[in-house]
Residue frames as qw, qx, qy, qz and C-alpha x, y, z in Angstrom:
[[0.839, -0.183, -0.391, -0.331, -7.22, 14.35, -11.68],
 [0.510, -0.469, 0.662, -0.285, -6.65, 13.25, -7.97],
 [0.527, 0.053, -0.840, 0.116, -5.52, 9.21, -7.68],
 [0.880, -0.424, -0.095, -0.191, -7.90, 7.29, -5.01],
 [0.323, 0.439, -0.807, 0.228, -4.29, 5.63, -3.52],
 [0.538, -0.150, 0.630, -0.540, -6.28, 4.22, -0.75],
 [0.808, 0.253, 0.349, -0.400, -8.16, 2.39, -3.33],
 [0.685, 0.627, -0.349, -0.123, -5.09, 1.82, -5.41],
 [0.084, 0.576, -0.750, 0.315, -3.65, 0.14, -3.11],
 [0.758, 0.040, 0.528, -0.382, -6.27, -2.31, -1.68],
 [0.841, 0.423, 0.044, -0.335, -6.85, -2.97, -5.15],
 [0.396, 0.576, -0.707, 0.109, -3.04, -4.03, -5.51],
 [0.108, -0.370, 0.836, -0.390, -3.32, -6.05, -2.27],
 [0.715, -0.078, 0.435, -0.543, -6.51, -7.77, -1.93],
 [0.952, 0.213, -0.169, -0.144, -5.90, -10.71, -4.42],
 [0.449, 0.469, -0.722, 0.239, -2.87, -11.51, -2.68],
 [0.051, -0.203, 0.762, -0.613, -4.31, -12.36, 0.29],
 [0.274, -0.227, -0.914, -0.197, -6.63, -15.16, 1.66],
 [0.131, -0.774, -0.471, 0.403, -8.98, -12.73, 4.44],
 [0.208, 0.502, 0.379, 0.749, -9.74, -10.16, 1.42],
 [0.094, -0.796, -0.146, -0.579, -11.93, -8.45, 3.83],
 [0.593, -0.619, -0.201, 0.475, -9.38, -7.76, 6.39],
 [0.572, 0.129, 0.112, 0.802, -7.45, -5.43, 4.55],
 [0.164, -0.920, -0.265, 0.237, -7.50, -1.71, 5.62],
 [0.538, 0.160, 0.039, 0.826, -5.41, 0.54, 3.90],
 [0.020, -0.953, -0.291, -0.084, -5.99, 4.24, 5.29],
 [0.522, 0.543, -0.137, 0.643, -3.79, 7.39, 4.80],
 [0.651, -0.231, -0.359, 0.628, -1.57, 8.23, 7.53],
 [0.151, -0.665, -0.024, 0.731, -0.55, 11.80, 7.10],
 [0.562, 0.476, 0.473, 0.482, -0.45, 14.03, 4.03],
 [0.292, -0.707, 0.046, 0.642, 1.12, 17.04, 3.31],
 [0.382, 0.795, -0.116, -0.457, 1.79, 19.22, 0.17],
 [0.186, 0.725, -0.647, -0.144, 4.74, 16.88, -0.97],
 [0.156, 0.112, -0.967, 0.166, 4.64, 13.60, 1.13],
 [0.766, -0.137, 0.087, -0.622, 2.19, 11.18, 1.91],
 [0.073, -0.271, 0.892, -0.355, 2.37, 8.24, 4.40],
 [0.755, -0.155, -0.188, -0.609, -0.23, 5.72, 3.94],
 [0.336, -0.257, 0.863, -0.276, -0.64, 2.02, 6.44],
 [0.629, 0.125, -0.697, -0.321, -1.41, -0.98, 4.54],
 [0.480, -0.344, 0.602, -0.536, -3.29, -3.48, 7.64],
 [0.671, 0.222, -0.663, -0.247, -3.27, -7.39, 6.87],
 [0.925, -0.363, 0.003, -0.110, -4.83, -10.33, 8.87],
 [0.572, -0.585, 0.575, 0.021, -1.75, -11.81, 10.62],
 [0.789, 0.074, 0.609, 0.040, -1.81, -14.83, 8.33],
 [0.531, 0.768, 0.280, 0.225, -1.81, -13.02, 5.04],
 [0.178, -0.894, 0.342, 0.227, 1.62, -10.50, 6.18],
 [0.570, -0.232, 0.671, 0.413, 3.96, -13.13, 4.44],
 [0.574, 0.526, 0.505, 0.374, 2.23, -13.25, 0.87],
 [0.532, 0.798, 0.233, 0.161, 2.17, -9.57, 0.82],
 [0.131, -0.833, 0.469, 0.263, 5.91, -8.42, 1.77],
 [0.801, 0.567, -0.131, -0.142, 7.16, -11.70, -0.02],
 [0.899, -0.032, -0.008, 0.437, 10.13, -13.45, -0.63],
 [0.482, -0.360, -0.078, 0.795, 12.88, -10.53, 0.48],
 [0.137, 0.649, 0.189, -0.724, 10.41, -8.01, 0.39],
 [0.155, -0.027, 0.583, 0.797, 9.77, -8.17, -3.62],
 [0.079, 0.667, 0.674, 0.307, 6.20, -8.18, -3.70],
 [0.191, -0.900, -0.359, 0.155, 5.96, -5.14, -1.67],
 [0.294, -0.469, 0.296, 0.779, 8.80, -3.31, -2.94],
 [0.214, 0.418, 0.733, 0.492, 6.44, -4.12, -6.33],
 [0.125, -0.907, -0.402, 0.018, 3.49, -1.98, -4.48],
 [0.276, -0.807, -0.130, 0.506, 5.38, 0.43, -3.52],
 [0.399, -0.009, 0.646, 0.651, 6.90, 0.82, -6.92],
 [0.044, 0.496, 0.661, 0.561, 3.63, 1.54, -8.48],
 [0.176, -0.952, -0.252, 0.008, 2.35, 3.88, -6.18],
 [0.407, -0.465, 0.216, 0.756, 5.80, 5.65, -5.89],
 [0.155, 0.075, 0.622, 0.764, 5.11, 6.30, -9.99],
 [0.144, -0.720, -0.641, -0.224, 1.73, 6.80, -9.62],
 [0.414, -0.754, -0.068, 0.506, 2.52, 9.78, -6.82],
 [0.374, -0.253, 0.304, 0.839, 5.45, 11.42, -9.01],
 [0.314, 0.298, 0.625, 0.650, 2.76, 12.41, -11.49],
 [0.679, -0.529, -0.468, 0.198, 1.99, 14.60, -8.64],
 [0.303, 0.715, -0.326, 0.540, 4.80, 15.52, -7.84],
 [0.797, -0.502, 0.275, -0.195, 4.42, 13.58, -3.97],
 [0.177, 0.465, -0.810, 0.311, 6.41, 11.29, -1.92],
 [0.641, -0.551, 0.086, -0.528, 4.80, 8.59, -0.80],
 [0.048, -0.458, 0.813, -0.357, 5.54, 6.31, 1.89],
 [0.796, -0.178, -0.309, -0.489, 3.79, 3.15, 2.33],
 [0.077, -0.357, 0.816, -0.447, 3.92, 0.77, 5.62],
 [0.633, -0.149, -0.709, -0.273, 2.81, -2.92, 5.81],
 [0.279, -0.336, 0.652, -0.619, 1.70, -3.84, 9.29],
 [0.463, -0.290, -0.826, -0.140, -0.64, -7.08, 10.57],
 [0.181, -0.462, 0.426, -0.756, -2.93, -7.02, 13.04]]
């Protein structure tokens, strides 16, 4: 059973953030092992989801890091605003 991670990730991010339908999460690269997905947040809304020294997003990336391993992947995940 593939994992949606695009959609497991939105679905981690979009209730943190006040411009729900700005978020864009689409997958970078993907290979047999690793995968490299970009997480895109209105300008305003880049603080709630890296957090206070990076804990909320070290959360996300947590749970898709565990989610992945069952897998057997690497992924990589990168927060950006635009």
């Amino acid at each position: 059973m593939a994992i949606d991670y695009e959609k497991l990730i939105a679905d981690l991010v979009r209730p943190l953030v006040i411009h729900a339908d700005d978020v864009a999460v689409q997958k970078i690269a993907d290979d047999d092992d690793k995968m490299t997905m970009q997480v895109l947040v209105h300008n305003d809304d880049l603080g709630r989801v890296i957090g206070k020294n990076g804990r909320i997003a070290n959360a996300i990336r947590t749970i898709a890091y565990a989610s992945a391993s069952r897998e057997h992947k690497k992924i990589t995940i990168n927060i950006d605003a635009f």
